[in-house]
Backbone as a printed PyTorch tensor [residue, N CA C, xyz], in Angstrom:
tensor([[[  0.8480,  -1.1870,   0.0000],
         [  0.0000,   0.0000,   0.0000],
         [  0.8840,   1.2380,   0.0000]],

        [[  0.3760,   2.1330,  -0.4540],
         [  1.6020,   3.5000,  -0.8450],
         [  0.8560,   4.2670,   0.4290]],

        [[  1.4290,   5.0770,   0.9750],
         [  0.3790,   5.8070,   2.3740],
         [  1.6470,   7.7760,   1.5600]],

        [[  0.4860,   8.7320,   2.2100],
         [  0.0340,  10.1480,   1.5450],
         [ -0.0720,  10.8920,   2.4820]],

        [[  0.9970,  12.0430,   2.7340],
         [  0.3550,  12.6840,   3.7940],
         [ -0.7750,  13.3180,   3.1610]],

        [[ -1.5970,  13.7090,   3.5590],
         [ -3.1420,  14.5570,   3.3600],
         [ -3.1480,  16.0960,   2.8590]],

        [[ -2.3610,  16.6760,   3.2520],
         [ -2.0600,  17.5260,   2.8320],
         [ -1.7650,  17.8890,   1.7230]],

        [[ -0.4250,  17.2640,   0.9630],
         [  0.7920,  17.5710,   0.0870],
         [ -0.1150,  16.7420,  -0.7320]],

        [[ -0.2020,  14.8880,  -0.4240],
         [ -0.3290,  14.2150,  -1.2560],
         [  1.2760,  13.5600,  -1.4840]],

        [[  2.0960,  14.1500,  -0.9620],
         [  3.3470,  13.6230,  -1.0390],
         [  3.3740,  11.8110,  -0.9390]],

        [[  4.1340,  11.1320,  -0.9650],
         [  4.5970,   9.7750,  -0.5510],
         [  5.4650,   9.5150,   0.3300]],

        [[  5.3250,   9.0370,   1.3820],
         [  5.4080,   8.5150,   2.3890],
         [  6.2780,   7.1700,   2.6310]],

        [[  7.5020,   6.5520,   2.6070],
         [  8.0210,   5.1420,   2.8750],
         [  7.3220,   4.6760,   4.3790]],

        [[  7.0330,   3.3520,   4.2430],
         [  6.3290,   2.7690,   5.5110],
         [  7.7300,   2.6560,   6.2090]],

        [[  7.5770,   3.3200,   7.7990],
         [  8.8800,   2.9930,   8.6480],
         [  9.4110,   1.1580,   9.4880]],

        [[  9.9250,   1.0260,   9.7260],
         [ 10.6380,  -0.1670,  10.0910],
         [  9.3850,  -0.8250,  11.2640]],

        [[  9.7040,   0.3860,  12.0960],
         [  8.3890,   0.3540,  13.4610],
         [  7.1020,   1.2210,  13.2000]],

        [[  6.2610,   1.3290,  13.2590],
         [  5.0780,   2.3390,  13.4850],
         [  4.1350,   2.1890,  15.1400]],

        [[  3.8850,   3.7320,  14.8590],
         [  2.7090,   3.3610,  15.7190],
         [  1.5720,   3.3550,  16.0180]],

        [[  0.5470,   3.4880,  17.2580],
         [ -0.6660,   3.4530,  17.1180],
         [ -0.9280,   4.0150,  18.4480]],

        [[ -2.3140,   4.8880,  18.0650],
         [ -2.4830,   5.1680,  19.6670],
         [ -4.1340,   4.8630,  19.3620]],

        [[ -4.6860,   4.2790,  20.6930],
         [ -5.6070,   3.2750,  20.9380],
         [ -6.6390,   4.5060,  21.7930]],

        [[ -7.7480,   4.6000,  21.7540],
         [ -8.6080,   6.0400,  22.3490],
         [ -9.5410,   5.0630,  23.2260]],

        [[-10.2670,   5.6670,  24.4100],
         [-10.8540,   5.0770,  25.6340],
         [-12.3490,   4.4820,  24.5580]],

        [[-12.2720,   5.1570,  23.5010],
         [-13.2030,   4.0560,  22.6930],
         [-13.1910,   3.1400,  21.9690]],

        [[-12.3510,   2.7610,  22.1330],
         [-11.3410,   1.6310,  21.3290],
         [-11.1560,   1.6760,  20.0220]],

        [[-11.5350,   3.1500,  19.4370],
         [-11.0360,   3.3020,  18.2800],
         [ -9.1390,   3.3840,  18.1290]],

        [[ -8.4110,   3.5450,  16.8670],
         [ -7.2330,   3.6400,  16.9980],
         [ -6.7510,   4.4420,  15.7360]],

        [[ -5.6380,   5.2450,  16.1480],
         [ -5.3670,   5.8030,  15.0150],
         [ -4.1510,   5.5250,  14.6220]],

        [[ -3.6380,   5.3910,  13.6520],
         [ -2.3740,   4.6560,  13.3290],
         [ -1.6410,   5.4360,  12.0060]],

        [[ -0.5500,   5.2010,  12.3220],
         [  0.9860,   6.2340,  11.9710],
         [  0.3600,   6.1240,  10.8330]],

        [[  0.4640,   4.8600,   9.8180],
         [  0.0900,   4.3880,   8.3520],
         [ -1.2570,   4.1520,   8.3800]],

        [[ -2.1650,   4.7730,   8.4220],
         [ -3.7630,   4.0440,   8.4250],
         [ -4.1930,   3.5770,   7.0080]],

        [[ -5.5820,   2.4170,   7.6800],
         [ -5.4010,   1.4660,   6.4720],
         [ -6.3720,   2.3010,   5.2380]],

        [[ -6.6120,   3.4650,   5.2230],
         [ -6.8740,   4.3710,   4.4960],
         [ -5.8080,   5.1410,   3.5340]],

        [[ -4.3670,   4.2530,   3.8840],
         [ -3.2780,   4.8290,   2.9720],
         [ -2.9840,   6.5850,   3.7100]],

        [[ -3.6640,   6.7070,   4.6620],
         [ -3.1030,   7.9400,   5.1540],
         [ -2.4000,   8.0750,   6.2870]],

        [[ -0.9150,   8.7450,   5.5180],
         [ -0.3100,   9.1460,   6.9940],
         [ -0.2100,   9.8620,   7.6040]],

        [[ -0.6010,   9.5410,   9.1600],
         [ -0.6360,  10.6040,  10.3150],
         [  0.6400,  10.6000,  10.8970]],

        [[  0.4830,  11.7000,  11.4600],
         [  1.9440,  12.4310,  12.3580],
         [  1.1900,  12.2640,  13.9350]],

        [[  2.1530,  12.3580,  14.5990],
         [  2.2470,  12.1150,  16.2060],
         [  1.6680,  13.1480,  16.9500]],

        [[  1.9640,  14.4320,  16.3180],
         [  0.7480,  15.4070,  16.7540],
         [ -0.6630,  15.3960,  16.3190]],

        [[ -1.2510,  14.4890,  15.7630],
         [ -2.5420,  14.0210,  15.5280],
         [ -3.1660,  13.5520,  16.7180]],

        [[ -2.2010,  12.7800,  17.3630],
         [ -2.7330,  12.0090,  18.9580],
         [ -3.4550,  12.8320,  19.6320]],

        [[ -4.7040,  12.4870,  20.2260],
         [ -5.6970,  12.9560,  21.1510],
         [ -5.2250,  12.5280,  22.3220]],

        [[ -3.6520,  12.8920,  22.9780],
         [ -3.3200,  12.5920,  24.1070],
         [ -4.6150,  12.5730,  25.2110]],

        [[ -5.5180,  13.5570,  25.4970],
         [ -6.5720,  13.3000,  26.6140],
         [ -6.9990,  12.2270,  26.6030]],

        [[ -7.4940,  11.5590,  25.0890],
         [ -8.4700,  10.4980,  25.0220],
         [ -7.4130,   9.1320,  25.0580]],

        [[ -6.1820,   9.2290,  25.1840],
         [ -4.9250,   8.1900,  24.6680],
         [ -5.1640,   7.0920,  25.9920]],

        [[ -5.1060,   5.4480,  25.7730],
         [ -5.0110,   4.5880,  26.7600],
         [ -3.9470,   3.8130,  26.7650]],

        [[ -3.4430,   3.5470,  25.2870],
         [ -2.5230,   2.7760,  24.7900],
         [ -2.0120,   2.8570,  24.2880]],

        [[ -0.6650,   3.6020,  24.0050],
         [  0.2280,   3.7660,  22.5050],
         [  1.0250,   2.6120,  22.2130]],

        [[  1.1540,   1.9370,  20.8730],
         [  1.3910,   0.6600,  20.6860],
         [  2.6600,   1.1750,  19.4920]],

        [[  3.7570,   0.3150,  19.7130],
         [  4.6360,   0.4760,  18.3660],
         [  4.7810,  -1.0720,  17.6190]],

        [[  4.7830,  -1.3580,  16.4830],
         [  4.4450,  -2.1810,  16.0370],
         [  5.8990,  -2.5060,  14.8780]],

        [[  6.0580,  -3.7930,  14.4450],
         [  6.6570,  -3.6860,  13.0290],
         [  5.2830,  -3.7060,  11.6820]],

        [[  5.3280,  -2.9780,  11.3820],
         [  4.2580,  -3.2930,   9.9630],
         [  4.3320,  -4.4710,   9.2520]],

        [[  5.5680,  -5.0440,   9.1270],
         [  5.8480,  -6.4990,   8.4590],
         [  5.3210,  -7.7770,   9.4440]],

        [[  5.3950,  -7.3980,  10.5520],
         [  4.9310,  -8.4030,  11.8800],
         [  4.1740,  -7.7680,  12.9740]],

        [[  2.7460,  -7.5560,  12.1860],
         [  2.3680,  -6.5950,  13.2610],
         [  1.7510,  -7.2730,  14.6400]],

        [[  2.2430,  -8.6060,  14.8170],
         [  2.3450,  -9.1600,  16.0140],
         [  3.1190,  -9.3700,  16.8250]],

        [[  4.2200,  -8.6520,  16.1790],
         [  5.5420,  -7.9550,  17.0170],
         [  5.3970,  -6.3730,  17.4800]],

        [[  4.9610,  -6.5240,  18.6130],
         [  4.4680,  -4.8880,  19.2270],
         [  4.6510,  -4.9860,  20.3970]],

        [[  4.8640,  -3.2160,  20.9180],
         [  5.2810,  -3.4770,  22.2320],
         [  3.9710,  -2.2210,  22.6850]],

        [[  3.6200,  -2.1670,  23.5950],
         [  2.3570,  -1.8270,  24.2250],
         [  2.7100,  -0.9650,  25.6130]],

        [[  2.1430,   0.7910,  25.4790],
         [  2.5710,   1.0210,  26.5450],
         [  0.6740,   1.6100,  26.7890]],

        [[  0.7510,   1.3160,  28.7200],
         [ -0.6750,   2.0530,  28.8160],
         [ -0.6220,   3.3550,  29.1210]],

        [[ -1.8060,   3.8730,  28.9720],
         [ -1.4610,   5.1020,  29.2960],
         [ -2.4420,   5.8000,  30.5420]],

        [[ -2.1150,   6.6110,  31.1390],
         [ -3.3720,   7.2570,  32.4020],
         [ -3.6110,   8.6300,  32.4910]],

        [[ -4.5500,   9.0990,  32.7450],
         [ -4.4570,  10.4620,  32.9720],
         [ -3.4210,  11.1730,  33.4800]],

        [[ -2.4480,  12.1870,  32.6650],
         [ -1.8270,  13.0790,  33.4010],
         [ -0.8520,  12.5170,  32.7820]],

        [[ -0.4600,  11.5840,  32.0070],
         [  0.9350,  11.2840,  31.0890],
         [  1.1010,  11.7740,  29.7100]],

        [[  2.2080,  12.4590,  29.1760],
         [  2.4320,  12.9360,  28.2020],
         [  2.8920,  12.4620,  27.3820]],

        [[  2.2480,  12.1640,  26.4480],
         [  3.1380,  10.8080,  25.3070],
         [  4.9130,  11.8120,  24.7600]],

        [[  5.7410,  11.4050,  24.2810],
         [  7.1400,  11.9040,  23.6940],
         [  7.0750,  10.6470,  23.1700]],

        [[  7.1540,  10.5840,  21.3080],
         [  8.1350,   9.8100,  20.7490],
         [  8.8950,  10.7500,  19.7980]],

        [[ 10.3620,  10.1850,  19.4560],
         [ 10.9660,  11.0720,  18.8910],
         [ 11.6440,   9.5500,  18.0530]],

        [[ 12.3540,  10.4940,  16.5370],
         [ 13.5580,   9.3780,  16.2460],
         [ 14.7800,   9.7730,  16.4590]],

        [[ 15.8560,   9.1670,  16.8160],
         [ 17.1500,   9.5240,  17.0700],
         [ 18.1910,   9.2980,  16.0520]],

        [[ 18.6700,   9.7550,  15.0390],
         [ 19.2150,   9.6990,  14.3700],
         [ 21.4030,   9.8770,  14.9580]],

        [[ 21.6000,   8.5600,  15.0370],
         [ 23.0770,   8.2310,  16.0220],
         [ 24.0730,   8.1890,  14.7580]],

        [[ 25.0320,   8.9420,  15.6020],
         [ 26.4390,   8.6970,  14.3110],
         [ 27.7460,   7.9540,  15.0880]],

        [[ 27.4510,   6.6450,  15.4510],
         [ 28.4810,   6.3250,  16.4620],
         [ 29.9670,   6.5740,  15.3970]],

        [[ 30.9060,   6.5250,  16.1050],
         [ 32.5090,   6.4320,  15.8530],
         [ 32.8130,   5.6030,  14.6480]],

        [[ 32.0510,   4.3180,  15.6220],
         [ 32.8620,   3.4900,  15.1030],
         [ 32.1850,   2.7460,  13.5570]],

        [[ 31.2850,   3.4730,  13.1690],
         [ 29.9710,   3.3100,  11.6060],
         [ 30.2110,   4.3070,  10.8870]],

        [[ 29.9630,   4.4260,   9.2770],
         [ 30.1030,   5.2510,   8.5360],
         [ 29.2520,   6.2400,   8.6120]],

        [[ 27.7830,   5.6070,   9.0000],
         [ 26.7490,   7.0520,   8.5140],
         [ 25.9530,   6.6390,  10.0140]],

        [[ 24.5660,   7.0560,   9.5070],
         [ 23.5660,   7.1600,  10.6200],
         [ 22.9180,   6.0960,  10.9110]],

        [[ 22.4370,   5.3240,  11.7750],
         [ 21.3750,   4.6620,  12.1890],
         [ 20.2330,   5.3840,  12.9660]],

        [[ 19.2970,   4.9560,  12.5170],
         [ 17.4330,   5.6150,  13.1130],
         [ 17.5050,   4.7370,  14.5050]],

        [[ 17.3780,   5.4320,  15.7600],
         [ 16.4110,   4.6100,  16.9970],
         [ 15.6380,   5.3760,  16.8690]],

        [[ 14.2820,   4.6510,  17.1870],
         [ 12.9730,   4.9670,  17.7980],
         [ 13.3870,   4.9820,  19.3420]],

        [[ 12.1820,   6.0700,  19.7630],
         [ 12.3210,   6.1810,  21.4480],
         [ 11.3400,   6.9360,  21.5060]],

        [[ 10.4230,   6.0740,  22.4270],
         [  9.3470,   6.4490,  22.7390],
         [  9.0550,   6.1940,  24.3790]],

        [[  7.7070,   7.8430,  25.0300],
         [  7.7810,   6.9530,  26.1290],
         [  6.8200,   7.9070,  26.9960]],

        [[  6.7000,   8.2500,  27.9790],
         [  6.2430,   9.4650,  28.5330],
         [  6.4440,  10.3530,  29.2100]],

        [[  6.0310,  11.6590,  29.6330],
         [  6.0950,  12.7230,  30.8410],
         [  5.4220,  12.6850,  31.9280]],

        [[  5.4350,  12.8060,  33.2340],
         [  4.3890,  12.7690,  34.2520],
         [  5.0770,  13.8440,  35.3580]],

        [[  4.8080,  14.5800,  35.5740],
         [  5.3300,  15.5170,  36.4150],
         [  7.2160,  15.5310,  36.1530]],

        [[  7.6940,  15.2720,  37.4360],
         [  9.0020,  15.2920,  36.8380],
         [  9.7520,  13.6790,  36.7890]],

        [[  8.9080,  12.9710,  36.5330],
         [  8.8290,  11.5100,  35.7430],
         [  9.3250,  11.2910,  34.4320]],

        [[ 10.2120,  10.3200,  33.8080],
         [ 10.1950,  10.1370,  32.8480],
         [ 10.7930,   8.4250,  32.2660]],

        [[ 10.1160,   8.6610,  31.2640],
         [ 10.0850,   6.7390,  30.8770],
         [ 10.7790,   6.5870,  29.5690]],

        [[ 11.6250,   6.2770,  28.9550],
         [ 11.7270,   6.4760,  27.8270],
         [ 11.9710,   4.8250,  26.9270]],

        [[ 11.7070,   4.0910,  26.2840],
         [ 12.0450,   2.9690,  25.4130],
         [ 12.5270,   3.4260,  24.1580]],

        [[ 13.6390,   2.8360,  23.8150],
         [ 14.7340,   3.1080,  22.4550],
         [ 14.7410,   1.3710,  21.9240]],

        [[ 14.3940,   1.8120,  20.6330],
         [ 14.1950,   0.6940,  19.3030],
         [ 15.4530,   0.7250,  19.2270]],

        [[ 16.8580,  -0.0580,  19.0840],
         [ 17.7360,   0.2030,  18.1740],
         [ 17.4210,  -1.0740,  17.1670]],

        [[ 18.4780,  -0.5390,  16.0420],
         [ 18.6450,  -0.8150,  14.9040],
         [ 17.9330,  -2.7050,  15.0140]],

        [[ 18.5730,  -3.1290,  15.6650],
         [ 18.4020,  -4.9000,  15.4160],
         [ 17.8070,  -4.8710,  16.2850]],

        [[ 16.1880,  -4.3360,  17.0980],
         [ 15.4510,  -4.3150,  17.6450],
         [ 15.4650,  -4.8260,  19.1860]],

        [[ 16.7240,  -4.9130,  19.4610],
         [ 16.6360,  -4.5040,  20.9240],
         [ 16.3750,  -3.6750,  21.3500]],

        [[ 15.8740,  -3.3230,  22.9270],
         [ 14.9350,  -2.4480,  23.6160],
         [ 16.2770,  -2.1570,  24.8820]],

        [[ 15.9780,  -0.4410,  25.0100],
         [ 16.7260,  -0.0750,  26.0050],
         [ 15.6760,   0.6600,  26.4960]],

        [[ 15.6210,   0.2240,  27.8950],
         [ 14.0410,   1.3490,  28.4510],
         [ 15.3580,   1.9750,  29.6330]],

        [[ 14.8890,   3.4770,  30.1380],
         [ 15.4610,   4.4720,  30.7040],
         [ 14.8950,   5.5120,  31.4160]],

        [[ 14.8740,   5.9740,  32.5100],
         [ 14.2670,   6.8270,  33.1610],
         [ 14.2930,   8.4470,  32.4100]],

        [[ 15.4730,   8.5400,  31.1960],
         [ 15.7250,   9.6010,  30.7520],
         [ 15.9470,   9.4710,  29.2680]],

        [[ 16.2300,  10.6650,  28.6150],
         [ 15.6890,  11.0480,  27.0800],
         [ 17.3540,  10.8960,  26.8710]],

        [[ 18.3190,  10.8720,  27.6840],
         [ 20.1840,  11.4820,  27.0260],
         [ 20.4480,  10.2120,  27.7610]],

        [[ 20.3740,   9.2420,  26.9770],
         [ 20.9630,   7.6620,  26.4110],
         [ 22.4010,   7.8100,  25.5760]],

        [[ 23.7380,   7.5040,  26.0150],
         [ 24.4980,   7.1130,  25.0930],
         [ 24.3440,   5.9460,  24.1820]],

        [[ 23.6470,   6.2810,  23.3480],
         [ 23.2540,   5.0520,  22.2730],
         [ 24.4800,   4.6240,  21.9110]],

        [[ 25.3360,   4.9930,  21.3600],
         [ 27.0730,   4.5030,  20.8770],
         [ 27.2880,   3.1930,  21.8220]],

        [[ 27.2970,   3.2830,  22.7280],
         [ 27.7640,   2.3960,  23.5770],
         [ 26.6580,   0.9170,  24.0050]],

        [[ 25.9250,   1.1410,  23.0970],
         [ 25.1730,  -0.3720,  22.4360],
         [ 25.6480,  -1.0980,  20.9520]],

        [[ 26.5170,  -0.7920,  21.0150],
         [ 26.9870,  -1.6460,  19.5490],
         [ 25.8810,  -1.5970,  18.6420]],

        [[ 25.7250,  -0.0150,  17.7600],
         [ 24.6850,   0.2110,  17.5840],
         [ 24.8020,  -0.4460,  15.7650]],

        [[ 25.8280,  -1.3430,  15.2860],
         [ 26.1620,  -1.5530,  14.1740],
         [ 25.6430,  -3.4140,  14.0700]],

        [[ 24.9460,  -4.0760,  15.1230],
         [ 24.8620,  -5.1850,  15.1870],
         [ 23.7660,  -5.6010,  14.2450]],

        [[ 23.3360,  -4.5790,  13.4550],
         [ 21.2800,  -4.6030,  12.7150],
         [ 21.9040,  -6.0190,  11.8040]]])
């Protein structure tokens, strides 16, 4: 399926991971929807948010599931790492939340190991971030 932002009409590559955020009505809205349209992360109805889910699109029974409660602030970002010891860039995903002065963060790297962290300033380098 080719997915469009709405706007432009531009084209869109489906990412490695995506995600989804799940609403107290169990509707869901999703990064790639199966409407071929892609949404951005500021689309999320954080108030109404219970579940943000990241998924592989190729195995979308490979997902990792976070809940969510009143008063948490979703943050996903991608991290684009230039370790030393690699020629160019590798993408982590890291996703996670805010809650007062709380913080949760989970990092995708490359060969889909999971680094979860109380904080957003992860030395990613120092995961052998060349193992994908």
């Amino acid at each position: 399926m080719e997915y469009k932002l709405p706007k432009t009409g531009e084209t869109v590559a489906l990412e490695r991971w995506a995600w989804g955020a799940i609403y107290t009505d169990g509707t869901e809205l999703k990064q790639f929807g199966d409407d071929g349209i892609f949404h951005q992360i500021g689309e999320i109805e954080q108030d109404r948010l219970v579940m943000f889910v990241m998924y592989k699109p190729e195995e979308p029974k490979r997902r990792i599931d976070m809940p969510f409660k009143p008063g948490m602030k979703l943050v996903h970002v991608y991290k684009m790492c230039k370790p030393y010891y690699m020629q160019g860039f590798v993408k982590v995903y890291c996703f996670g939340y805010n809650k007062g002065d709380q913080q949760h963060r989970v990092f995708i790297l490359p060969d889909d190991r999971l680094i979860m962290a109380d904080h957003e300033n992860v030395d990613l380098p120092n995961f052998e971030l060349d193992r994908a």
